[in-house]
C-alpha positions as CSV (number, residue, x, y, z in Angstrom):
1,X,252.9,8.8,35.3
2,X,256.5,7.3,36.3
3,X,260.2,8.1,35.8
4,X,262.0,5.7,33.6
5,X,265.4,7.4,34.0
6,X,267.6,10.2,35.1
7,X,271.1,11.8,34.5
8,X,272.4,13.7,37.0
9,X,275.6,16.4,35.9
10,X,277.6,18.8,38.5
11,X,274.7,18.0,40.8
12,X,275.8,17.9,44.1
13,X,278.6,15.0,44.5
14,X,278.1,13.6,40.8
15,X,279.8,15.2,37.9
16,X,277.7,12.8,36.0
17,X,275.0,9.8,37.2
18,X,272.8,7.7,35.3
19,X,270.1,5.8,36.8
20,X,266.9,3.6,35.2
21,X,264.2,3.3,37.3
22,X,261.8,-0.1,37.4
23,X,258.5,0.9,36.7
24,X,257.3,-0.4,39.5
25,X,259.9,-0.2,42.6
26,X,263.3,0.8,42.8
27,X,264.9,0.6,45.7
28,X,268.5,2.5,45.8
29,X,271.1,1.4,48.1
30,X,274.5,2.8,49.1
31,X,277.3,3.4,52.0
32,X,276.3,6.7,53.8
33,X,277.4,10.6,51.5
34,X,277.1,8.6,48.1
35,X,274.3,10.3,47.1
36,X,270.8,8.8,47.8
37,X,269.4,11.2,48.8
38,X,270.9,13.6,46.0
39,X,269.0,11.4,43.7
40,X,265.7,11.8,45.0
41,X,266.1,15.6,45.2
42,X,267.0,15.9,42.0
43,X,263.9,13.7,40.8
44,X,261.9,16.3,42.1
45,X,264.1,19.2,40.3
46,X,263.0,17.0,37.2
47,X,258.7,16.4,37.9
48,X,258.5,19.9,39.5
49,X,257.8,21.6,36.3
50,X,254.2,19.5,36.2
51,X,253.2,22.0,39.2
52,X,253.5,25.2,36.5
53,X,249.4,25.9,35.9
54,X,248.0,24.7,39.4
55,X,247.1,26.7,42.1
56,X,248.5,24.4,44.8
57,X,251.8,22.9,44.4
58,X,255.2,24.3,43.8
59,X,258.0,23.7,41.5
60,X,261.6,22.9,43.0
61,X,264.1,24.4,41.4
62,X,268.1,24.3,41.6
63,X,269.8,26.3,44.0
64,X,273.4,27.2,44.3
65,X,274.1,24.6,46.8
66,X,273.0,22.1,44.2
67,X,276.5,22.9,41.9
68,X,278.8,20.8,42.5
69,X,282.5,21.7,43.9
70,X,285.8,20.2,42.6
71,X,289.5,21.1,43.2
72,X,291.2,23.1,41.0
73,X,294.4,21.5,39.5
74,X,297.0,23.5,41.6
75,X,295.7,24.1,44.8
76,X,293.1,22.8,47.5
77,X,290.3,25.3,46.7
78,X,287.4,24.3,45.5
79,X,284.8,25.9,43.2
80,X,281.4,25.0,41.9
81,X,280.7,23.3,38.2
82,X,278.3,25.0,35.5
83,X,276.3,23.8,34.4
84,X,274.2,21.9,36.4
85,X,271.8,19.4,35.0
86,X,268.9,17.2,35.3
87,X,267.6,15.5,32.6
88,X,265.1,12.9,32.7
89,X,262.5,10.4,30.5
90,X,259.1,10.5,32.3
91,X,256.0,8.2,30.7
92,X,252.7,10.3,31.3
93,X,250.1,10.6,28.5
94,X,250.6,7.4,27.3
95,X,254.4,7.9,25.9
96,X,257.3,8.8,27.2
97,X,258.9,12.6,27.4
98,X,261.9,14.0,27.9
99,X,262.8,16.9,30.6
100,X,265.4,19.0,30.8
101,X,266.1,21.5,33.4
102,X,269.2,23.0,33.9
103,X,271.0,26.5,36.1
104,X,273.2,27.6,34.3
105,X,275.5,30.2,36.7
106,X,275.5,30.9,39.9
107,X,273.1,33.9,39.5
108,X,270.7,32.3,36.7
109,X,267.6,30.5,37.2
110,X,266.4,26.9,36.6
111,X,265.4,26.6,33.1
112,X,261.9,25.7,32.3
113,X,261.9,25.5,28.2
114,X,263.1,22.3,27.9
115,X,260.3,21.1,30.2
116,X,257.6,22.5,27.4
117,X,255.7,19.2,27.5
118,X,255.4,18.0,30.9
119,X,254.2,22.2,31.4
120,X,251.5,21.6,28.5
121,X,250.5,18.3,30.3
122,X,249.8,19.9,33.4
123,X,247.7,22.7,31.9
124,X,245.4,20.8,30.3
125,X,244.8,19.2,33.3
126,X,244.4,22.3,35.4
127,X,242.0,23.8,32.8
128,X,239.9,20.0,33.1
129,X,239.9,21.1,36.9
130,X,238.3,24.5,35.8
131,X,235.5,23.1,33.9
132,X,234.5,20.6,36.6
133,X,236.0,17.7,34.9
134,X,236.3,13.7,36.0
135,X,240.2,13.8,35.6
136,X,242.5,12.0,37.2
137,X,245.1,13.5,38.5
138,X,248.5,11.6,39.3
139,X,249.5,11.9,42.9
140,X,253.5,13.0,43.1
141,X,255.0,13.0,46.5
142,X,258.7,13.4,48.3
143,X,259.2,11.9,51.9
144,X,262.6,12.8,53.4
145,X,264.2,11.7,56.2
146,X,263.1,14.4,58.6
147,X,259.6,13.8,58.1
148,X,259.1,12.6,61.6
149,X,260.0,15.8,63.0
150,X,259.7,18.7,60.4
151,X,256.5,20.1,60.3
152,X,254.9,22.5,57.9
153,X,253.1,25.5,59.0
154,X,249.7,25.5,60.9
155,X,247.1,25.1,58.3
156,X,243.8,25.7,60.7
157,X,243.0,28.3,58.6
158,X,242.7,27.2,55.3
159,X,239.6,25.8,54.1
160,X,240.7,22.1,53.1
161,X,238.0,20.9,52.3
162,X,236.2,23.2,49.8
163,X,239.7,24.0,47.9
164,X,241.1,22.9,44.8
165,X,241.6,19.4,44.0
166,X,244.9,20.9,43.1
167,X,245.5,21.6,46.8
168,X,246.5,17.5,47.1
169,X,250.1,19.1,45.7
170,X,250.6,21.6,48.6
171,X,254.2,21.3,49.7
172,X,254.0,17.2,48.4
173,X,258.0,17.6,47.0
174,X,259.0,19.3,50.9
175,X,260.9,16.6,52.3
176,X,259.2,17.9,55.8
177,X,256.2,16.2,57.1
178,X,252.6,17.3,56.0
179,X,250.9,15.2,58.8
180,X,249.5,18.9,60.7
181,X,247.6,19.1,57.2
182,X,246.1,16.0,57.2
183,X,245.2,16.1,60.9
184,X,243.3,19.3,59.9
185,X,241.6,17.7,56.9
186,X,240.7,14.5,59.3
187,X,239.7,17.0,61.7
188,X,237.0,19.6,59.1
189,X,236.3,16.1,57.1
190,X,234.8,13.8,60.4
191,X,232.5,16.7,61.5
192,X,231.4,17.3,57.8
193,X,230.4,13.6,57.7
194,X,228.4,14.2,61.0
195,X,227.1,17.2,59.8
196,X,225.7,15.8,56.2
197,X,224.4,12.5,58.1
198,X,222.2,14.8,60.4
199,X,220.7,18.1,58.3
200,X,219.4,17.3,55.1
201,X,220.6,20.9,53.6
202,X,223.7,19.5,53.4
203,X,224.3,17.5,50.5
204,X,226.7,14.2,50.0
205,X,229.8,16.2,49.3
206,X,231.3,12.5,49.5
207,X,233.7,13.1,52.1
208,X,232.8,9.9,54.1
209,X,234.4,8.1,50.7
210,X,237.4,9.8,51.2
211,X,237.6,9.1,54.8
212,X,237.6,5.7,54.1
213,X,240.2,5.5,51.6
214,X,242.6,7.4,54.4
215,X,241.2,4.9,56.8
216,X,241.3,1.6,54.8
217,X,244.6,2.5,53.8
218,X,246.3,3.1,57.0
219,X,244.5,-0.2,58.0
220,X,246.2,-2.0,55.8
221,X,249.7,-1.2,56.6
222,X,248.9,-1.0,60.1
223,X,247.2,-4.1,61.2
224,X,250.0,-6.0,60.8
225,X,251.5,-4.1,64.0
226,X,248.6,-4.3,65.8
227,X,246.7,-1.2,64.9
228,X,243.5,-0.1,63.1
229,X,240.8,2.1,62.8
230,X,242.9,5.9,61.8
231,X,240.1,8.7,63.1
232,X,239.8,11.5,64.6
233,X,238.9,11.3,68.6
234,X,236.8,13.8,69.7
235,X,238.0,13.2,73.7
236,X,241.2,12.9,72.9
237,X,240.8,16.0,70.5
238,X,243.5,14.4,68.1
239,X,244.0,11.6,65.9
240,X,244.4,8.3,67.4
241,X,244.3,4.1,66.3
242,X,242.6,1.2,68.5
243,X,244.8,-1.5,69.7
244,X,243.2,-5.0,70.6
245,X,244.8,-4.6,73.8
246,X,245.4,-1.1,74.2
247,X,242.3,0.4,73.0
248,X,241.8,3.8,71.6
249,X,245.2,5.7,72.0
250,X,246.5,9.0,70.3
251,X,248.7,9.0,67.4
252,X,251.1,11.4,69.3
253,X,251.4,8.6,72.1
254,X,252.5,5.9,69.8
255,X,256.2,4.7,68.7
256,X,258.1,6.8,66.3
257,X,258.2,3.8,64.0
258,X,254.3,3.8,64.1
259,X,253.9,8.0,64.2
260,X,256.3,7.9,61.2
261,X,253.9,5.7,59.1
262,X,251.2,7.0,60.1
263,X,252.2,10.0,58.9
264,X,253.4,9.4,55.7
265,X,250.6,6.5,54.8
266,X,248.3,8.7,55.6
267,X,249.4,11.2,53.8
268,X,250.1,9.6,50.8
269,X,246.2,8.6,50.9
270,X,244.7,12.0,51.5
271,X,246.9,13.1,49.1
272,X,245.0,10.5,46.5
273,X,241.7,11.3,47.6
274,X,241.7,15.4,47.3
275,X,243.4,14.5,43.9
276,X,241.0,12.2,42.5
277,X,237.7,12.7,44.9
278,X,235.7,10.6,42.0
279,X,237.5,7.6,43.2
280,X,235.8,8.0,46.7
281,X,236.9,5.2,48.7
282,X,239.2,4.0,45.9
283,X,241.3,6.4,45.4
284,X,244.6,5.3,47.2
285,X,244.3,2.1,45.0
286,X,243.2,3.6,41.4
287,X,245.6,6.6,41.8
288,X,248.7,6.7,39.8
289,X,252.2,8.3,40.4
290,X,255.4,8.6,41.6
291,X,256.3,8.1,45.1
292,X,259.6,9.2,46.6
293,X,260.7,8.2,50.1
294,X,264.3,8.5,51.6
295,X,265.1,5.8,54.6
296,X,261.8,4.0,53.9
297,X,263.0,1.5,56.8
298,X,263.2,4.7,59.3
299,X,262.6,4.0,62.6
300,X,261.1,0.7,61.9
301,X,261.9,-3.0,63.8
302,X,263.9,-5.6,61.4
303,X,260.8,-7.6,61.8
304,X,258.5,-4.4,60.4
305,X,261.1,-3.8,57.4
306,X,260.6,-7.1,56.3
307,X,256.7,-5.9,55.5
308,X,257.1,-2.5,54.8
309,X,257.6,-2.5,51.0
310,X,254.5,-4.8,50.4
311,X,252.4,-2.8,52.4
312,X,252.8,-0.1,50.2
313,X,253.0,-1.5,47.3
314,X,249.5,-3.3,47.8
315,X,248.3,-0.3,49.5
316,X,249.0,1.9,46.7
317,X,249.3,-0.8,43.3
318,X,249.4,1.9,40.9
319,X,252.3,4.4,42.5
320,X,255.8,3.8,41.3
321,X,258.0,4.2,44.2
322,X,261.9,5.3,44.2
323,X,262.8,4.5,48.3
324,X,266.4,4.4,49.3
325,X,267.3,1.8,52.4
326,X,270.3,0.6,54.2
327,X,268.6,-2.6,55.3
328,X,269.4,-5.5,54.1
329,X,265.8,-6.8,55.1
330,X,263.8,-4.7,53.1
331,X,266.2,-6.0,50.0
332,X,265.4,-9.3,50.8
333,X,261.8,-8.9,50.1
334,X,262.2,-7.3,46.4
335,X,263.8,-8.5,43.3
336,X,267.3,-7.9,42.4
337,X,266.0,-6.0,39.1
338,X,264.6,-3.3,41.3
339,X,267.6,-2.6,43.2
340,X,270.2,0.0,42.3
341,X,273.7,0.0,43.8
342,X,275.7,3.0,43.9
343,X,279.4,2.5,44.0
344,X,282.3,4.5,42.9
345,X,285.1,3.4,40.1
346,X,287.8,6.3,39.9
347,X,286.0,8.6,41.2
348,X,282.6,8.4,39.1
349,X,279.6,6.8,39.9
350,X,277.7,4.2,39.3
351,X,273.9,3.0,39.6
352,X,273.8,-0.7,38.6
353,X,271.3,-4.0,39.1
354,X,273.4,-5.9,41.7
355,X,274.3,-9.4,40.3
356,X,273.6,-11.6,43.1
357,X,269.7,-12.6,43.8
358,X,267.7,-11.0,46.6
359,X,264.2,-12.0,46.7
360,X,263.5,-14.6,49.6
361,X,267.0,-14.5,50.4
362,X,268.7,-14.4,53.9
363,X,269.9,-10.8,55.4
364,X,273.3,-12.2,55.7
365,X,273.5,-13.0,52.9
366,X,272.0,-9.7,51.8
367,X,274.4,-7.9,53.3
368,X,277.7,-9.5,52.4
369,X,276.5,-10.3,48.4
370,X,274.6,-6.8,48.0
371,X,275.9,-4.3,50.5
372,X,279.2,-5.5,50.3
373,X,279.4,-5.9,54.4
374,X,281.0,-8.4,55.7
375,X,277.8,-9.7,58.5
376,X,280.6,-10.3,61.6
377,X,281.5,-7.4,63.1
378,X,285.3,-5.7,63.0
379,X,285.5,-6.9,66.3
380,X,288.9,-8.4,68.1
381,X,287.7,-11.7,68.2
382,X,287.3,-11.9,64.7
383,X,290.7,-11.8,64.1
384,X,291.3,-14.6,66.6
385,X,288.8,-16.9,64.7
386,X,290.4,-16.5,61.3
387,X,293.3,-17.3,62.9
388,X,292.0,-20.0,64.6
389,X,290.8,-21.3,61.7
390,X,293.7,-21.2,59.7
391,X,295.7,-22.9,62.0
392,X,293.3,-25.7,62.6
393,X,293.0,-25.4,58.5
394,X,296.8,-26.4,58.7
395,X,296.9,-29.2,60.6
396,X,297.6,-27.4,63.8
397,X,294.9,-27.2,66.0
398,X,296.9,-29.1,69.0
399,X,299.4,-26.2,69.0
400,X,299.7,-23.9,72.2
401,X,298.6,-20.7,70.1
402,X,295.7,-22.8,68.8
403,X,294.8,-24.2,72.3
404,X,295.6,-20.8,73.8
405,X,292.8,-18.7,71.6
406,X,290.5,-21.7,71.2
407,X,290.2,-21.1,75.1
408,X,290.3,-17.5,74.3
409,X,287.1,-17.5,72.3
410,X,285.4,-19.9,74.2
411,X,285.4,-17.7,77.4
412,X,284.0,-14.7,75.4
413,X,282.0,-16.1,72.5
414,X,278.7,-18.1,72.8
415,X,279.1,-21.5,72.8
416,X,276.9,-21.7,70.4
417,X,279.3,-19.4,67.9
418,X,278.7,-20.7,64.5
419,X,282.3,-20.0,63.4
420,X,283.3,-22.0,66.8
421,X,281.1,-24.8,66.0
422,X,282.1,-24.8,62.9
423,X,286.2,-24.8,63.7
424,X,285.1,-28.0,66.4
425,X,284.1,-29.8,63.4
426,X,287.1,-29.1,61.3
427,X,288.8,-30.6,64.3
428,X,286.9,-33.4,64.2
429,X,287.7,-33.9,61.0
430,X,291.4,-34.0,61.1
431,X,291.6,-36.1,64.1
432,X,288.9,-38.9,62.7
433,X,291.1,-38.9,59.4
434,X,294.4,-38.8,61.5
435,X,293.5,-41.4,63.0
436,X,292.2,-43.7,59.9
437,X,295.7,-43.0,58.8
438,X,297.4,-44.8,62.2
């Protein structure tokens, strides 16, 4: 399954949005309250019909919050736009469907009939779940930006492990973390592996395979930090990782940069392995899907961002993921064709491919060309320098106003300064050509 493309009406801060997807990764980037975040909620407004005829999993639907307010032509006062729409092409059964959801007033309900395909779908997959069926079951998923920190309820209760394969869609579109449910499914799952290795009543339930796709995943993103082996500790009583240097320590003790991956990788995995058990070990890798995450560079050192996207990517090779960032080093490490830009033109907006090249290329560079930031800060000095440098540009670099901030700069800059180094060449410039003139 993946999402090829949305439009977006009187939804939230767009009266209208278009937006392809790559089928692979798209990663969306824009200034702060232009709507990234909109876009992956109302992705999962779109794919929440597929949830209809399984046990687990729940549809999100519009709510009023979701219409979008504009002025009225006379006054100040706002009022919300009817009707509000998602549409959407999604590929699943090999060929691609449109879905059409919409609320139509502030006191109706989401539509569902234009959805009739993507609800069949999913019910003939639920009834192969029924008969004890080998399907595969695509793994759809929503990580928001308070994932760190917003938990779901306690699920010691619920008995994860003999459930419905279904139960891999339990709360998967909340943008609130799902790591308590994992920790209980590590938790039942390690003792169950214990248990079947030690009384021969117990059958290969082929939990250990799954263990090892949650485990080989994390692994895999992980290492690179410094960290391996995701399990359960019985001392500790919680989950923990070894470090070469640290040893074993609890997840709970670790960085929020590591806690936060953790989390969601490990997620994402136990997600593909109650989904598709017949994959065992496999399943993170053979699974497919859609993958949403907002602020996929949370938390995480420049050095870490530069990583992140193909950890996952390699991690998981058959999830599309739609991420939003607002770092310019995880765009350096993807193609320009799976970026999208949002930027305003009288007052609409826009999702586009950016035109300058990405892949391999410097932040800086990244930032200015892409972003649209300028990578030298609005501080005072900066005004100085381009004034230094336009009077050294002139011919003027002996004048008291040049000498004056040229000693200016030099007391509160780094010597090193590239835009002062570069002005002392300039200098040296004018004065060797001056001086071939004489």
């Amino acid at each position: 399954m993946r999402l090829e493309q949305i439009t977006l009406c009187n939804f939230r801060r767009f009266s209208e949005l278009r937006m392809t997807f790559h089928p692979r990764l798209t990663v969306i980037v824009a200034k702060n309250g232009q709507g990234k975040t909109s876009i992956l909620d109302g992705a999962t407004v779109a794919l929440g019909s597929y949830f209809s005829s399984f046990e687990f999993g729940q549809a999100r639907n519009f709510d009023r919050y979701d219409a979008r307010y504009a002025s009225k032509l006379k006054n100040l006062e706002k009022d919300q736009c009817y009707p509000v729409s998602v549409s959407a092409d999604v590929h699943f059964a090999n060929q691609s469907h449109q879905i059409l959801r919409e609320l139509r007033s502030a006191k109706g309900r989401t539509t569902t009939g234009d959805a009739a395909e993507i609800n069949q779908y999913s019910k003939s997959l639920a009834q192969s779940l029924t008969s004890n069926q080998a399907v595969s079951l695509p793994l759809l998923a929503y990580y928001g930006s308070g994932r760190l920190w917003n938990s779901h309820k306690n699920m010691k209760r619920k008995l994860v492990l003999t459930a419905s394969r279904s139960m891999g869609y339990e709360d998967c579109f909340s943008a609130a973390s799902s790591y308590k449910q994992v920790q209980e499914w590590m938790i039942k799952a390690t003792f169950a592996v214990i248990q079947e290795s030690r009384m021969d009543e117990y059958p290969d339930s082929n939990l250990k395979n799954q263990l090892e796709c949650v485990q080989k995943s994390i692994n895999q993103v992980l290492e690179p930090e410094g960290w391996r082996n995701f399990h359960y500790s019985i001392p500790h009583e919680e989950l923990a990782m070894i470090h070469d240097q640290l040893g074993p320590l609890p997840v709970s003790l670790l960085s929020d940069g590591v806690r936060a991956m953790v989390s969601m990788v490990a997620d994402m995995a136990w997600r593909c392995a109650k989904l598709n058990p017949h994959f065992g070990e496999m399943a993170a890798q053979k699974t497919d899907g859609i993958v949403l995450i907002d602020e996929v560079d949370m938390h995480l050192h420049p050095e870490w961002q530069q990583r992140v996207i193909q950890s996952l990517t390699k991690t998981f090779p058959n999830i599309q993921f739609i991420v939003t960032t607002h770092s310019p080093q995880v765009l350096s490490t993807v193609p320009k064709e799976s970026i999208r830009v949002l930027s305003e033109h009288n007052g609409e907006m826009t999702a586009e491919e950016p035109k300058a090249h990405s892949y391999g290329e410097p932040s800086n560079d990244v930032l200015e060309a892409i972003m649209g930031v300028d990578p030298q800060p609005p501080v005072v000095e900066k005004q100085n320098l381009n004034r230094l440098t336009e009077l050294v540009e002139q011919g003027d670099y002996e004048s008291e106003e040049a000498q004056k901030l040229f000693s200016l700069l030099q007391g509160v800059l780094n010597a090193a300064h590239p835009q002062l180094k570069k002005i002392e060449r300039s200098i040296r410039r004018h004065r060797f050509l001056k001086g071939e003139a004489n």
